[in-house]
DRENDO-1510 file (C-alpha; in Angstrom, 1 decimal, always signed):
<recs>
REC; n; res; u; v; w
REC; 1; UNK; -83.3; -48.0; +127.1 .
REC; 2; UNK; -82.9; -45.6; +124.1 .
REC; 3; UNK; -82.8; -41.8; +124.2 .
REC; 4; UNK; -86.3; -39.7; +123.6 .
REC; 5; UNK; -84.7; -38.4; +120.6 .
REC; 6; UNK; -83.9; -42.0; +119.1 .
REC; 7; UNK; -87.6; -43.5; +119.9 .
REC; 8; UNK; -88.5; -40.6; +117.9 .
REC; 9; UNK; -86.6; -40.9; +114.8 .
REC; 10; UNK; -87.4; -44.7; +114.7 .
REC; 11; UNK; -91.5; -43.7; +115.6 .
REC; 12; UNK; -90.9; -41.7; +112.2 .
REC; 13; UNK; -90.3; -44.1; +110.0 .
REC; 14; UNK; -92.7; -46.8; +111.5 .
REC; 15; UNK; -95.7; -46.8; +113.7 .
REC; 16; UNK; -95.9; -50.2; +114.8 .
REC; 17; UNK; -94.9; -51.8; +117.9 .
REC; 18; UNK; -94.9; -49.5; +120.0 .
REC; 19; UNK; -95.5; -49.6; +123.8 .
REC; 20; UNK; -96.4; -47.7; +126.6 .
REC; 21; UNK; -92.9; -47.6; +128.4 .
REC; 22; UNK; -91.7; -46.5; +124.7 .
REC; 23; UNK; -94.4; -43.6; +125.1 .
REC; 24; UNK; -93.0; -42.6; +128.2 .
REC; 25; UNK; -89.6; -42.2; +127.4 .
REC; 26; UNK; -90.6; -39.9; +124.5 .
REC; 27; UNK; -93.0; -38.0; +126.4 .
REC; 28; UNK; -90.7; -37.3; +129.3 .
REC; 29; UNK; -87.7; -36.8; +127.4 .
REC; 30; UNK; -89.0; -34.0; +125.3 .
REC; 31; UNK; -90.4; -32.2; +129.2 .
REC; 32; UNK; -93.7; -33.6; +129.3 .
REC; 33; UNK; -95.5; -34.3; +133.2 .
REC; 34; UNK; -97.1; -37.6; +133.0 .
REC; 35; UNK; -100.5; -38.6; +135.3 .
REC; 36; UNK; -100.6; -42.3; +136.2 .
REC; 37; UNK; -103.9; -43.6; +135.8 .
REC; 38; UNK; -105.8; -46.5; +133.7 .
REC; 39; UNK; -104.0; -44.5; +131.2 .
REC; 40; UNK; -101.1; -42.1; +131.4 .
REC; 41; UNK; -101.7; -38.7; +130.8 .
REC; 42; UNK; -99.2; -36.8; +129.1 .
REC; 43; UNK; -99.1; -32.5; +129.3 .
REC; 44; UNK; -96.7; -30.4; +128.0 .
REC; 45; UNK; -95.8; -27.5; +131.3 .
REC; 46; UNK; -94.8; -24.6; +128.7 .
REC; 47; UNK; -96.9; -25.4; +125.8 .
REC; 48; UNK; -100.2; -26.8; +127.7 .
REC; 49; UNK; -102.1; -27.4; +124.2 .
REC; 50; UNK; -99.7; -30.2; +123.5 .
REC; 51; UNK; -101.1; -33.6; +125.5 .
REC; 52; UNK; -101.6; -37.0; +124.7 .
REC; 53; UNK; -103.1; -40.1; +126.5 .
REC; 54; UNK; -101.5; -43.1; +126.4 .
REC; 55; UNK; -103.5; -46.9; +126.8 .
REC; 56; UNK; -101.4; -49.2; +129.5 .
REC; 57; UNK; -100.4; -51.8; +127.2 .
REC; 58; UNK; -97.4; -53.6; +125.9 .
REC; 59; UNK; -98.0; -52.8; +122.3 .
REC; 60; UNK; -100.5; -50.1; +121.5 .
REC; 61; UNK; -102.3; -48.9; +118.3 .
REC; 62; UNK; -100.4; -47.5; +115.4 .
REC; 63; UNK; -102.7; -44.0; +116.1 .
REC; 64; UNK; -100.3; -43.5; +119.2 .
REC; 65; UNK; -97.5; -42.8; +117.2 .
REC; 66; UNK; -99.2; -40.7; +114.8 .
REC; 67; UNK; -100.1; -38.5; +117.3 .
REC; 68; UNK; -97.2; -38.7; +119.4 .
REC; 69; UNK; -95.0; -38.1; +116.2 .
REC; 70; UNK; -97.2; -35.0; +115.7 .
REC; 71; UNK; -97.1; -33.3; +119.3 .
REC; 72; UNK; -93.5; -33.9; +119.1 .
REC; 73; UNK; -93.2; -32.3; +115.8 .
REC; 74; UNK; -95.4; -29.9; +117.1 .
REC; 75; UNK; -93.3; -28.9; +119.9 .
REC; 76; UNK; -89.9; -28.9; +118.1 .
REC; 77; UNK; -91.7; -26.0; +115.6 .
REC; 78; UNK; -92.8; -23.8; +118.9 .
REC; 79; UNK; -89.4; -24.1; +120.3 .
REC; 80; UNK; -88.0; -22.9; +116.7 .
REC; 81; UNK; -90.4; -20.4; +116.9 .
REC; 82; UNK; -89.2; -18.8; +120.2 .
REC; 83; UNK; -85.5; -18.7; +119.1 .
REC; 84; UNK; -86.2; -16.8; +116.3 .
REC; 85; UNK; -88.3; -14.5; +118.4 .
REC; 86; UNK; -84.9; -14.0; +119.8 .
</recs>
């Protein structure tokens, strides 16, 4: 299975084919708590604006990614943000 930071780079450069066990590698390796569900729901503990819900399906719609790729990016600016609070 490839690394959260791998999915990511590839979910980059294309938005397609993605799936929901794809999503939850991401999610989970970059700290987010998942709630199972009819979907999965996605929270970030430390930065609890940052969610996503994620369809169960084996390949989902390109607007996943595009939003995943966003709270990501999202995420990696607040944690650049607190070490130069530092």
């Amino acid at each position: 299975m490839s690394s959260a930071e791998d999915i990511f780079e590839s979910m980059k450069r294309t938005k397609n084919g993605w799936g929901e066990d794809d999503f939850h590698t991401l999610y989970t390796g970059y700290g987010f708590t998942c709630r199972e569900g009819k979907h999965r729901f996605y929270i970030h503990p430390t930065y609890t604006d940052l969610s996503a819900t994620v369809g169960r399906h084996k390949k989902l719609a390109t607007g996943y990614a595009q939003h995943a790729v966003k709270t990501i990016e999202k995420l990696l600016e607040y944690k650049e943000g607190e070490k130069n609070d530092r």
